[in-house]
C-alpha positions as CSV (number, residue, x, y, z in Angstrom):
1,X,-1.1,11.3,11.8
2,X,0.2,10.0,8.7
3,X,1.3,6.6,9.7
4,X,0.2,3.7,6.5
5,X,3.3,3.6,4.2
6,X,6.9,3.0,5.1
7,X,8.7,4.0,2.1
8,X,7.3,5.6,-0.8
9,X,8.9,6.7,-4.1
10,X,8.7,10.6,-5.3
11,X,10.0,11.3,-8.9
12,X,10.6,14.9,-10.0
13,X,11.8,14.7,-5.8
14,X,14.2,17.7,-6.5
15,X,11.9,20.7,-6.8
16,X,8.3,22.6,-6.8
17,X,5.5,20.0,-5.9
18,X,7.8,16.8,-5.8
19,X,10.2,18.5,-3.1
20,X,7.3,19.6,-1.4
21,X,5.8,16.0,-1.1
22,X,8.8,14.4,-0.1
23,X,9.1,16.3,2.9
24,X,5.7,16.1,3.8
25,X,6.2,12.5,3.8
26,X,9.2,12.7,5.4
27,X,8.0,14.3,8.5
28,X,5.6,12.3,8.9
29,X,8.0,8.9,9.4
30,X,7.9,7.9,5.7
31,X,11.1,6.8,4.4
32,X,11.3,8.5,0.6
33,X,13.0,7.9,-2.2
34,X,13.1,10.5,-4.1
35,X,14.3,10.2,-8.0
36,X,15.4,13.3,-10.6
37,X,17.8,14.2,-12.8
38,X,19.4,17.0,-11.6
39,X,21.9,15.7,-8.5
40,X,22.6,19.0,-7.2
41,X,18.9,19.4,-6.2
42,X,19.0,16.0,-4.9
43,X,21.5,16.9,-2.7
44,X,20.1,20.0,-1.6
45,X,16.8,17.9,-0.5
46,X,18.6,15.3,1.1
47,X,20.4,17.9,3.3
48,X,17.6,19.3,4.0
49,X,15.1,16.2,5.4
50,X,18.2,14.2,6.5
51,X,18.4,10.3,6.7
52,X,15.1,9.6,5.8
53,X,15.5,10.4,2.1
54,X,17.1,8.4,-0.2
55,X,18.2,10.5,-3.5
56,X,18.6,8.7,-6.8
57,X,19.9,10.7,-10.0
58,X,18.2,9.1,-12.8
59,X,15.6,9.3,-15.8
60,X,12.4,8.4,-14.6
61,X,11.3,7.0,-17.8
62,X,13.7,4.5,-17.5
63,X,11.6,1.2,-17.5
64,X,14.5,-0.5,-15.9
65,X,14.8,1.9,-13.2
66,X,11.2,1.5,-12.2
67,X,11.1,-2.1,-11.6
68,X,14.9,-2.0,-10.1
69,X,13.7,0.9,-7.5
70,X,10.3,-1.2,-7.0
71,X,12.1,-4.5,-6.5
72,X,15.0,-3.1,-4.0
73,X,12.8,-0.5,-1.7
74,X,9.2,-2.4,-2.0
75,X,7.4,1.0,-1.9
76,X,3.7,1.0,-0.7
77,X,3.0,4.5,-2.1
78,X,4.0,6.1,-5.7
79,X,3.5,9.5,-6.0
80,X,4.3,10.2,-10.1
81,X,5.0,13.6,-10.4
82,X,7.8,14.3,-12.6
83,X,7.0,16.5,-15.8
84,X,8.6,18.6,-18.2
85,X,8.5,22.4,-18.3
86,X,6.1,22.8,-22.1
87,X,7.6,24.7,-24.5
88,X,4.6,28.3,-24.6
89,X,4.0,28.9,-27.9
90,X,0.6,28.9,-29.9
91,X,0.0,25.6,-32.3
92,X,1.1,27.5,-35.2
93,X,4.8,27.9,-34.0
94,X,5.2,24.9,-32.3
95,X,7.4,21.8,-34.2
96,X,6.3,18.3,-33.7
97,X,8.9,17.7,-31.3
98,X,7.8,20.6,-29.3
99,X,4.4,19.7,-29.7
100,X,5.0,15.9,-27.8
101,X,7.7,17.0,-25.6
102,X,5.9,16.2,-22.7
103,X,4.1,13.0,-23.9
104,X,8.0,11.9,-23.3
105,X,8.1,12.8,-20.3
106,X,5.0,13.3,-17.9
107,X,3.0,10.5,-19.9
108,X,5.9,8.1,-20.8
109,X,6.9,8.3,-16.7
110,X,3.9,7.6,-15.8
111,X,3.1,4.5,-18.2
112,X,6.8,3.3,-16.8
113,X,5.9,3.6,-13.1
114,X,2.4,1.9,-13.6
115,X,3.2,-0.6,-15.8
116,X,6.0,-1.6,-13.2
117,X,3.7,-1.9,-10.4
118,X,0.8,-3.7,-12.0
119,X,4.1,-6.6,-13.1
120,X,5.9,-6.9,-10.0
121,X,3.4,-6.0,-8.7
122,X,3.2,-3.8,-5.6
123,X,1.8,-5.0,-2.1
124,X,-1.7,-4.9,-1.4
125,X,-3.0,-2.1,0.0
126,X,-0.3,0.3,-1.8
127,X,-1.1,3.3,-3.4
128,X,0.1,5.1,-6.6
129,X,-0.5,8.8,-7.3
130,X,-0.6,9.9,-10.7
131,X,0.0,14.4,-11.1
132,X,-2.1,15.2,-13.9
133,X,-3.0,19.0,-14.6
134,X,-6.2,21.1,-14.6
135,X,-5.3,21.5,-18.2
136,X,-6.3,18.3,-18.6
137,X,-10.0,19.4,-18.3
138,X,-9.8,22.8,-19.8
139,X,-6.9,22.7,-22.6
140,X,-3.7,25.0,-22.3
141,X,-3.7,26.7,-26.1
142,X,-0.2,28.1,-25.3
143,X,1.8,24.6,-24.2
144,X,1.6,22.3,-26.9
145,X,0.7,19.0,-26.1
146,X,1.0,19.4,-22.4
147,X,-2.6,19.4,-21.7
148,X,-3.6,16.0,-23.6
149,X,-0.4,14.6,-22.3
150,X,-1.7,15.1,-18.7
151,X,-5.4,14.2,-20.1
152,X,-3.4,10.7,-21.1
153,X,-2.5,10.1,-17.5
154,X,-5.9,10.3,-16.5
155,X,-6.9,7.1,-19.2
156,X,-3.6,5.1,-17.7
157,X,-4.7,5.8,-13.8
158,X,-8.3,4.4,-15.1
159,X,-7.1,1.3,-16.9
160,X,-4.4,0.1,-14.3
161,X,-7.4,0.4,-11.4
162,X,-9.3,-2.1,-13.6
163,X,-6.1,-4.0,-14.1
164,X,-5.8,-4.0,-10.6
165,X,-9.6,-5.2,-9.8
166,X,-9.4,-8.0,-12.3
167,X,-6.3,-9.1,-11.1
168,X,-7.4,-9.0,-7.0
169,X,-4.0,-6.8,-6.8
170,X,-5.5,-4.9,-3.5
171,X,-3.5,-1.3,-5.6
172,X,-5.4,2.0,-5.7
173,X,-4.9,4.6,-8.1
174,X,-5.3,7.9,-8.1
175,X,-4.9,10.9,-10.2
176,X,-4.6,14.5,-9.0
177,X,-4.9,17.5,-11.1
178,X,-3.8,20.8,-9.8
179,X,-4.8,24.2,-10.5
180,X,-2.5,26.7,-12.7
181,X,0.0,27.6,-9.6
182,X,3.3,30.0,-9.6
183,X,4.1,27.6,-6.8
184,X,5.8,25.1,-9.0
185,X,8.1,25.3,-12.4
186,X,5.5,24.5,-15.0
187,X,3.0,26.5,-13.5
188,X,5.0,30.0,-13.1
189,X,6.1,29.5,-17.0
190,X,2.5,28.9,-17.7
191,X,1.7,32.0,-16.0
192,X,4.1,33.9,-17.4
193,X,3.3,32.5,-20.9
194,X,-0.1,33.4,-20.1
195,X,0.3,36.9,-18.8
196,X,2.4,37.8,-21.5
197,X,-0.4,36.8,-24.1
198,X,-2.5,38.9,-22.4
199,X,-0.2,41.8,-22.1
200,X,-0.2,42.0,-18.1
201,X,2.5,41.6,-15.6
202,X,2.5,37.8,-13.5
203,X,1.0,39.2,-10.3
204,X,-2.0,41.0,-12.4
205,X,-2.7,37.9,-14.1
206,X,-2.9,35.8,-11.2
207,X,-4.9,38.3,-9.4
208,X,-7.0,37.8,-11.8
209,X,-8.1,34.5,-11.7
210,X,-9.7,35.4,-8.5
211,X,-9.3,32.2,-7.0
212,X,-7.1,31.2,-4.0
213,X,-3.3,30.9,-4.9
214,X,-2.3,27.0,-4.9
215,X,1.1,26.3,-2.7
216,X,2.9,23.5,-3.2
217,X,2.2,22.4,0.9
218,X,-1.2,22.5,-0.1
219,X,-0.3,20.3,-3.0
220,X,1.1,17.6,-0.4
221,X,-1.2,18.0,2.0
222,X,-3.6,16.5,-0.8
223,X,-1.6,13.4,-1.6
224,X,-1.4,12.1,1.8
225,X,-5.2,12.8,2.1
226,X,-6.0,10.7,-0.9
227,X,-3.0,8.0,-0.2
228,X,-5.0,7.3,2.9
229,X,-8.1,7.4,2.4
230,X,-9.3,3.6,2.0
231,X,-12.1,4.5,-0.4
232,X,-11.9,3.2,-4.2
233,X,-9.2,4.8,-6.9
234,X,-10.6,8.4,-7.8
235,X,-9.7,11.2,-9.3
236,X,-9.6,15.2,-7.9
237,X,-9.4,18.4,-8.9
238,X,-6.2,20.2,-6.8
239,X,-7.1,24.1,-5.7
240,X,-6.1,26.6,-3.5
241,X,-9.7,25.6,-1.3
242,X,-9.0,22.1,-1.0
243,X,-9.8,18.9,-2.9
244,X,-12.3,18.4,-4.9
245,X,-13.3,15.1,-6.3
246,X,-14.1,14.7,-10.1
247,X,-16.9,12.4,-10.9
């Protein structure tokens, strides 16, 4: 039973994998607080798990935010999952600004959240979950920068756990990097993108991958696995047949 954290912090809390985490965490006694921009989807998860999630409307790059949410709720696990949707389009016809678009984002939430914890810092023994991407290992030609913007997570998980073990913080950090899934936002536009390019339908594509579909339960199910195991920080690889760790 998942029983180690009593309040965690979920950003991108109001759909796909971040909705999905929250209420795993949620029924298993966790009090979450979930952060996003979009209120109505807020709302709609709050009715949904009840009392024991706390919606906040807000940009989760906000560097203020971060240390403000940190300082008031004293979270023991972060799991950092908000991200932009990457604009599909090969190199040659993206601009600049859709190029980076999710350097602004995914990476730049990220750096916020870590940075904050490493300051304040968190308690010992908490946890912080970084969502990379399995593009992160194998490129994504048809989403910009999406795919070194999740490789840049990786790099910040890696220097805050040395921060943490120079420091004798007692933080763990993780990163997670899930398979190409329709079961969240960026992953069905990525499909799409994808299927398009190769002049097949969505199912056909995925089909074709031959590979075990990735849902977005199996997605939670794998950061409460790595948020309590009380091995060193680490890294895995997210697919439809489980965990698998990465170095």
């Amino acid at each position: 039973m998942f029983s180690t954290f009593q309040t965690a912090v979920v950003t991108g809390a109001g759909r796909g994998f971040g909705r999905a985490i929250a209420a795993a965490l949620v029924a298993a006694g966790t009090g979450v607080v979930g952060i996003a921009r979009n209120e109505q989807e807020l709302l709609a998860v709050r009715e949904e798990l009840g009392a024991g999630f706390t919606p906040v409307v807000a940009d989760a790059t906000d560097e203020a935010l971060a240390h403000d949410v940190i300082r008031e709720h004293r979270p023991a696990l972060l799991v950092l999952n908000a991200g932009a949707v990457p604009h599909m389009a090969p190199v040659q016809e993206q601009t600049w600004e859709t190029f980076s678009h999710n350097w602004h984002v995914d990476t730049r939430h990220v750096f916020t959240w870590t940075r904050a914890a490493l300051l304040e810092p968190l308690a010992p023994g908490s946890v912080v979950v970084s969502m990379s991407s399995g593009a992160a290992l194998f490129g994504s030609p048809l989403s910009g920068g999406y795919a070194s913007a999740k490789g840049a997570i990786r790099y910040i998980r890696g220097y805050a756990a040395e921060e943490a073990q120079r420091a004798g913080l007692g933080i763990r950090f993780h990163a997670l990097l899930p398979n190409l899934t329709p079961a969240g936002g960026v992953g069905l536009v990525g499909i799409d993108g994808y299927a398009a390019r190769q002049g097949v339908d969505r199912d056909t594509f995925v089909a074709g991958r031959d590979q075990p579909v990735l849902t977005a339960e199996q997605v939670a199910k794998a950061v409460m696995e790595v948020a309590q195991d009380p091995g060193g920080d680490a890294e895995y690889r997210v697919e439809g047949a489980g965990l698998q760790p990465i170095g």
